[in-house]
C-alpha positions as CSV (number, residue, x, y, z in Angstrom):
1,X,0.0,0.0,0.0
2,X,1.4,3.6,-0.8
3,X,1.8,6.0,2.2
4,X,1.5,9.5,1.0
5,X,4.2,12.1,1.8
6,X,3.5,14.5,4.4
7,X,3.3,17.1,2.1
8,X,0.4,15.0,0.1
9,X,-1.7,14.1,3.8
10,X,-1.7,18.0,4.2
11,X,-3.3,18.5,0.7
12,X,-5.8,15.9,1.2
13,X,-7.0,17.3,4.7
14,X,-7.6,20.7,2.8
15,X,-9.5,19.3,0.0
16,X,-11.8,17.5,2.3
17,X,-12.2,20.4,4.7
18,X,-12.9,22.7,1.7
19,X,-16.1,19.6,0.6
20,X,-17.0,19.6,3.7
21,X,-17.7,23.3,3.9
22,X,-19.0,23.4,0.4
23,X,-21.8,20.7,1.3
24,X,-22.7,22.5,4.8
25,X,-23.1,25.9,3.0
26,X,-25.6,24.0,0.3
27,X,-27.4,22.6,3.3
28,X,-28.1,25.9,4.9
29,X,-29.1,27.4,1.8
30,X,-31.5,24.3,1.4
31,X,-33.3,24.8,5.0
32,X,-36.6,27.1,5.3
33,X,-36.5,30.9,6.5
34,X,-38.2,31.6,9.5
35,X,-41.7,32.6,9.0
36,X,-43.0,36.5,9.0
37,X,-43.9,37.1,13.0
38,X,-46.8,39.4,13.5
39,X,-45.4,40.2,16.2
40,X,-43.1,42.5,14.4
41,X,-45.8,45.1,13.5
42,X,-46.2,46.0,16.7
43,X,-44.7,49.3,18.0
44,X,-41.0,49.0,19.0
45,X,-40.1,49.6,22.9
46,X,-37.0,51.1,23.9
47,X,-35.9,48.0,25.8
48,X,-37.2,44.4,25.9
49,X,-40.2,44.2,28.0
50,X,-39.0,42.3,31.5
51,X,-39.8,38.5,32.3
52,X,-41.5,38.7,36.1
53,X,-40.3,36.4,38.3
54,X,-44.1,35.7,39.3
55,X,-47.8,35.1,38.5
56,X,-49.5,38.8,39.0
57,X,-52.8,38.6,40.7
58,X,-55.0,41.3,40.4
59,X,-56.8,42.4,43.9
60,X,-60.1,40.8,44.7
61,X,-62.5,43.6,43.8
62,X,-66.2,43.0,44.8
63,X,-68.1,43.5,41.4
64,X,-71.5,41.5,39.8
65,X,-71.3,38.7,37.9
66,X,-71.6,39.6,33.9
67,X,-75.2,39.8,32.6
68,X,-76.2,39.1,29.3
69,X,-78.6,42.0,28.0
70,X,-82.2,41.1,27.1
71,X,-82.0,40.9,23.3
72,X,-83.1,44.1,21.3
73,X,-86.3,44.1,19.1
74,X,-84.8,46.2,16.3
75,X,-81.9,44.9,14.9
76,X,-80.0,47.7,13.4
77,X,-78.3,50.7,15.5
78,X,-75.7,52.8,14.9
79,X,-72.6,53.7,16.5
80,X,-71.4,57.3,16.5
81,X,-68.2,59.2,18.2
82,X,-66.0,62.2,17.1
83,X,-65.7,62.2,13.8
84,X,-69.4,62.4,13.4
85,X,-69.2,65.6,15.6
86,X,-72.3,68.3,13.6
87,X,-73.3,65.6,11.2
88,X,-76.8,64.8,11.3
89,X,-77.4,61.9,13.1
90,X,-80.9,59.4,11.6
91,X,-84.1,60.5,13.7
92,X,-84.9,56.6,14.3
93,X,-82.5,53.5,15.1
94,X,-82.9,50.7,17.5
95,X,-79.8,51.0,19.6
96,X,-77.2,53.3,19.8
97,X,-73.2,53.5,20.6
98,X,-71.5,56.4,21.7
99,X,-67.8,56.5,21.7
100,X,-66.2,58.5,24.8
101,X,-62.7,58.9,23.8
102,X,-61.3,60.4,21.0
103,X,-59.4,57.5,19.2
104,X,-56.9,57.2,22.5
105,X,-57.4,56.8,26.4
106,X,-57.1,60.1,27.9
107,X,-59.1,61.8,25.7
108,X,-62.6,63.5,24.9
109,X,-65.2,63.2,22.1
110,X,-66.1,66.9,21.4
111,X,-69.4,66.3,21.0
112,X,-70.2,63.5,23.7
113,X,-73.0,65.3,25.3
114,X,-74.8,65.9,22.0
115,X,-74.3,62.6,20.9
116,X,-75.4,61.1,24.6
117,X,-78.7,63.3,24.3
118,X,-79.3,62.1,20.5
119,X,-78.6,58.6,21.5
120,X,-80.5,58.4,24.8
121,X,-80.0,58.1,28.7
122,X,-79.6,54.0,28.7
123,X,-77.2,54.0,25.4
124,X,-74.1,52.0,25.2
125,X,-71.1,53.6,25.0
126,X,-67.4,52.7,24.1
127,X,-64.0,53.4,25.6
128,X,-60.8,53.3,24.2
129,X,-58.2,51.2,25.8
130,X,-54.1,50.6,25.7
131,X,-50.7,49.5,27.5
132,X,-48.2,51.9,26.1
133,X,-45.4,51.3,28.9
134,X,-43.6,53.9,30.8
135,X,-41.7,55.3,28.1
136,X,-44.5,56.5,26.2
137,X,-47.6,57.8,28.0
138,X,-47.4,60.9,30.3
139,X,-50.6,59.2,32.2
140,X,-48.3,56.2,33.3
141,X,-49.4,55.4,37.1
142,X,-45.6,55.3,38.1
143,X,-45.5,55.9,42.1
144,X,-49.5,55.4,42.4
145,X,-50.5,52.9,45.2
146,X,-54.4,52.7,43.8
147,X,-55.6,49.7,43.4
148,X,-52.2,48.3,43.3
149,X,-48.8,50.0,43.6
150,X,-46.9,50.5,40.3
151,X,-42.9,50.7,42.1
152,X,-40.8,53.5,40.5
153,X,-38.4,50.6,40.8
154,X,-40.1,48.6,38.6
155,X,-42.6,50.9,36.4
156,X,-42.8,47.8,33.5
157,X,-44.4,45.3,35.4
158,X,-47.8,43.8,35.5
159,X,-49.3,45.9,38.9
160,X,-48.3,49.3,36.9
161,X,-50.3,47.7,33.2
162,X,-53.0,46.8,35.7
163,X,-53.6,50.5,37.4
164,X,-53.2,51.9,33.4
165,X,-55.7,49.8,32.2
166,X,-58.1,50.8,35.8
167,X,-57.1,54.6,35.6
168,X,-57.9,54.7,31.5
169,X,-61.4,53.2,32.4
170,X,-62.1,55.8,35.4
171,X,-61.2,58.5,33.6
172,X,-63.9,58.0,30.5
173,X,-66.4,56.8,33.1
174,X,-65.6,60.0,34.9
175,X,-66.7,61.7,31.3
176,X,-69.8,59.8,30.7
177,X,-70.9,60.6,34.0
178,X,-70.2,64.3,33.6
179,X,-72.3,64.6,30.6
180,X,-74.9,62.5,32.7
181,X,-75.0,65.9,34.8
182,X,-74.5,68.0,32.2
183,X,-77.7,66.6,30.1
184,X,-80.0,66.4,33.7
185,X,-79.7,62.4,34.1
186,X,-77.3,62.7,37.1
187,X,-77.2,64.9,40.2
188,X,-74.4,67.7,40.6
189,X,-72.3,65.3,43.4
190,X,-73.4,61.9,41.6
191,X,-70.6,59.5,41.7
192,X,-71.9,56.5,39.8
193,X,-73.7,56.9,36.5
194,X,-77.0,55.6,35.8
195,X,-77.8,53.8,32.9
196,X,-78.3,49.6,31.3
197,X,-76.5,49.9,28.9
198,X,-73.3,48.3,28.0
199,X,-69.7,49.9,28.7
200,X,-67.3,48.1,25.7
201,X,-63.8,48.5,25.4
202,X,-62.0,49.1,22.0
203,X,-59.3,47.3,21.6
204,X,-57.2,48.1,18.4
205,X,-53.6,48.0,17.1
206,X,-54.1,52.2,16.5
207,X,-53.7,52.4,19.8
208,X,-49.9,51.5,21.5
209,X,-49.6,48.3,23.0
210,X,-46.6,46.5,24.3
211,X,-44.8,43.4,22.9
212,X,-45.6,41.4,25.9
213,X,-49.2,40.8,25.2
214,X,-49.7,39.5,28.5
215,X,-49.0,42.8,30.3
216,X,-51.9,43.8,27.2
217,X,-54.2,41.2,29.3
218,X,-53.2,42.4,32.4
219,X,-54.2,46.1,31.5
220,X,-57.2,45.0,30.0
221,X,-58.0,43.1,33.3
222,X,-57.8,46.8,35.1
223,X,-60.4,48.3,32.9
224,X,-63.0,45.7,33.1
225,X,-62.0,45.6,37.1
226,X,-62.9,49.4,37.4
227,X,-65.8,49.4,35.5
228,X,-67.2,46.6,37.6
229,X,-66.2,48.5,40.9
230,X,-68.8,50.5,39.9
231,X,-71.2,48.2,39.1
232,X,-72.2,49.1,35.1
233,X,-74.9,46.7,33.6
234,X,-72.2,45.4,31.8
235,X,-68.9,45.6,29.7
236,X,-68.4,43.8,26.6
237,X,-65.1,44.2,24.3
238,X,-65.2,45.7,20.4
239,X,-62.2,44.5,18.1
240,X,-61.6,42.0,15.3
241,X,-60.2,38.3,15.6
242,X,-57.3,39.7,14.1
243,X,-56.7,42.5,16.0
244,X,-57.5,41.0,19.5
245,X,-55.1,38.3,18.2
246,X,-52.2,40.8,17.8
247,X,-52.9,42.8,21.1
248,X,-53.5,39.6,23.4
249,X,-52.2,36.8,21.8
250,X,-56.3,35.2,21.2
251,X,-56.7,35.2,25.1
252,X,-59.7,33.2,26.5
253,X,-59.5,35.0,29.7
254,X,-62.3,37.2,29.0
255,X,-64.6,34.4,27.5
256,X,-67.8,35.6,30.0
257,X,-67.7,38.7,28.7
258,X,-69.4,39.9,24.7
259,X,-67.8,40.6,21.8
260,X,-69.0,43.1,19.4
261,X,-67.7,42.5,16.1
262,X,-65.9,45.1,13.2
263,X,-65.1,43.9,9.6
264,X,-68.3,43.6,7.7
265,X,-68.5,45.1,4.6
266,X,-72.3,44.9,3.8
267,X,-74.8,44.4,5.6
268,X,-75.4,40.7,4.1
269,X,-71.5,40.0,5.3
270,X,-72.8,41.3,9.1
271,X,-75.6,39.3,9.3
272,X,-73.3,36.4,7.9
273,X,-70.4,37.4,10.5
274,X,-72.7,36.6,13.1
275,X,-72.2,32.5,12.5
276,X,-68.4,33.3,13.1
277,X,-67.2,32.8,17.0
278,X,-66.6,35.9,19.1
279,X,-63.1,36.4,19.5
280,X,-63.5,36.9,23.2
281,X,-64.8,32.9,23.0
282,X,-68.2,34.4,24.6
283,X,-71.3,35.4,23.3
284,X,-71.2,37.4,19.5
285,X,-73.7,40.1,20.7
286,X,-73.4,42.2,17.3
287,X,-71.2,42.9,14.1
288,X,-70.4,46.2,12.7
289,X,-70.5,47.1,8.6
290,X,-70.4,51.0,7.4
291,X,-72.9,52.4,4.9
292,X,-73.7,56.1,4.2
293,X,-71.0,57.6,6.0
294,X,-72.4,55.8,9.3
295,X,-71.7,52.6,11.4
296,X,-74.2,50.2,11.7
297,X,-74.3,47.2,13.6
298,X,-76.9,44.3,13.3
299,X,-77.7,42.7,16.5
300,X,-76.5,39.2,16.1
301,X,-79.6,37.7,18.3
302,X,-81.9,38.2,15.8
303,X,-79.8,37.7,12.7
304,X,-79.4,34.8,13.1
């Protein structure tokens, strides 16, 4: 048998280093790219959101048990909020919606008295919700003790989501209940507002939400907590599939609760979104479709 020369063994160990390398970069080239995460359209934070080192548990807060509402007899409304500010608003409907906020927590519809007055004292309305993280909101409860405390040395944790979420709801309940007073339907020192109809939070990717979609849950768990502090008929959740998929990951912790559907394009594709499942995992109390310059919704009770 021939034993190569030294010089030969090292040119044979290059040439199979050099296949070897050749076959692992064909390999690599051969294996799948990661798929697109949705993730990514959310809005960047400054710094990774932290990993807490336990379970948060939001306080035990005396409230009812959620209600479903008695079924309408008409089953068309409308919904209606700033942007309809001086329109004309149709003399008849069977339900109305009244949007408190002006597209972000913190913030007023113009013409929420007119519009409370037009749509009547027992209306539902709708509040706008969001996490946006200490970084980016000049609301963050930082310091605050009430109903949790949100630790300056920790303002990104669960506890501080949690008091945004409760603080955003007080303050558009604190609206409604001003233009209660304002239109006659609520005493001067009132503290709670009167009414049966529904309180539902909008939850959409406009808003900012955080990365961690479970400090979005948590924060969502502070509104719904507030609201039932104060004992509302009931509170319900307006989104998409879609979008409640991006802001909470399609969480079922909110599965006794309504869902009040966006999307349709027709009122045919309403009435036919009402056989979908409500992305809460609850009860699909009505889907939204836009005609004339208005939003309608078609109750799904009797659509279907």
């Amino acid at each position: 048998m021939h034993v190569p020369t030294p010089a030969i063994r090292t040119r044979a160990r290059r040439t199979v280093a050099a296949v070897i390398g050749l076959a692992m970069v064909l390999v690599v080239g051969l294996m799948p790219v990661a798929a697109f995460d949705p993730s990514e359209l959310f809005e960047l934070e400054p710094s990774p959101p932290p990993k807490p080192a336990r379970v948060f548990e939001p306080p035990t807060i005396p409230r009812p048990v959620p209600v479903r509402t008695p079924v309408v007899v008409e089953t068309v409304g409308f919904d209606v909020s700033w942007p309809q500010c001086n329109d004309e608003l149709p003399a008849s409907f069977g339900y109305a919606i009244v949007g408190v906020n002006r597209g972000r927590t913190y913030s007023e519809n113009d013409c929420l008295v007119e519009q409370l007055e037009w749509a009547g004292r027992d209306a539902d309305v709708y509040l706008n919700t969001a996490n946006p993280g200490p970084h980016h909101s000049m609301f963050w409860p930082v310091g605050t003790s009430v109903p949790v405390t949100c630790d300056r040395r920790d303002d990104d944790s669960h506890e501080c989501a949690y008091v945004y979420g409760w603080n955003a709801a007080a303050d558009g309940y604190t609206r409604v209940l001003a233009a209660h007073v304002a239109l006659g339907w609520a005493d001067a020192d009132a503290d709670r507002v009167q009414t049966e109809g529904t309180w539902w939070l909008d939850v959409e990717t406009a808003n900012s939400w955080r990365i961690d979609r479970k400090l979005n849950v948590t924060a969502l768990h502070g509104a719904v907590d507030f609201l039932e502090s104060m004992e509302v008929e009931e509170v319900g959740f307006y989104s998409t599939p879609l979008l409640w998929w991006r802001v909470t990951g399609g969480t079922d912790e909110f599965a006794h609760y309504p869902a009040w559907h966006a999307g349709g394009r027709t009122r045919t594709g309403a009435e036919d979104g009402c056989e979908g499942d409500a992305f809460t995992g609850g009860e699909l109390r009505m889907v939204q479709w836009v005609e004339g310059g208005l939003d309608r919704n078609v109750s799904c009770a009797s659509a279907t």
